[in-house]
N, C-alpha and C positions, 0 to 999 in steps of 0.2 A: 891665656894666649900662649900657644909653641914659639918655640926659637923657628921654624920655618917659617911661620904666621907674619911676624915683627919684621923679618927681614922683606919677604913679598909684599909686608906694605909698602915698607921705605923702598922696594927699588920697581916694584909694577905702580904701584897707587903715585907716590910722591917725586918718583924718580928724583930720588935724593941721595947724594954720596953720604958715606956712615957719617960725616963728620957734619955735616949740614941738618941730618935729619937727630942726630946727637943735638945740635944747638935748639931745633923745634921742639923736642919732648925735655929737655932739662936735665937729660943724662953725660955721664964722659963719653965722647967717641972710644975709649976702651971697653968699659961696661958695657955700650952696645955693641959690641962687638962678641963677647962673652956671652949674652943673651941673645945674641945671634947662635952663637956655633955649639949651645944651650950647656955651657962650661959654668952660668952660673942661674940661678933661678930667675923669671921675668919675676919682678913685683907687682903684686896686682894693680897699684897706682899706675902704674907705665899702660895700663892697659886701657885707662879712664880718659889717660894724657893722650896716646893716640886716635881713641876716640873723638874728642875732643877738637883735633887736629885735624879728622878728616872732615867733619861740618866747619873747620875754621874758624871754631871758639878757643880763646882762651881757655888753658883746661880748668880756672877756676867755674870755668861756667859748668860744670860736669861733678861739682863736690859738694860735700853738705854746706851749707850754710855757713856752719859753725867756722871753717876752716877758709871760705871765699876771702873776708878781710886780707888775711895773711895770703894767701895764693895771690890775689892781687895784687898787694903792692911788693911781693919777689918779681913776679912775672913786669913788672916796671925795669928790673935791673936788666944790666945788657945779658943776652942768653950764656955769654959765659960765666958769669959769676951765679946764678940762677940757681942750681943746683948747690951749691955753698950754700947760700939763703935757704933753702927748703931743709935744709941738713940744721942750720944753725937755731929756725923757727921749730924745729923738733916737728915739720909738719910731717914728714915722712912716714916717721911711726906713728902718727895718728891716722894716716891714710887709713877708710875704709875699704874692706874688701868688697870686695865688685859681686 
């Protein structure tokens, strides 16, 4: 996914301000922001998340198996702590590549 990509979702697809569509995929409204104006790499995870979001699944519906458990009961937490929990269950770096 390009930093122009991310952004023409969130604002043609979802019309969503950064800070809104930050709470939907489990990033900081900074970090999307950076991966906007492509100052830091997208992750390839971010790219399964938005998929994910445009059919309206949960993005653990979009990951292997292995890792659904844990993606489900983060994605319970309210969207702002969500991103902690994905950080703190080390799912992050086990995200496959897309």
């Amino acid at each position: 996914m390009r930093p122009k990509d991310l952004k023409r979702l969130r604002e043609d697809v979802f019309r969503e301000s950064r800070r809104e569509f930050a709470i939907r995929t489990g990033v900081s409204e900074a970090s999307l922001g950076r991966y906007e104006r492509g100052e830091m790499p997208i992750p390839p995870w971010l790219g399964m998340v938005c998929a994910a979001a445009v059919f309206n699944l949960p993005p653990f519906g979009v990951f292997p198996l292995e890792l659904a458990a844990e993606l489900r009961r983060i994605w319970t937490l309210p969207p702002e702590m969500r991103l902690a929990g994905f950080r703190e269950e080390g799912v992050i770096e086990r995200m496959p590549d897309p």
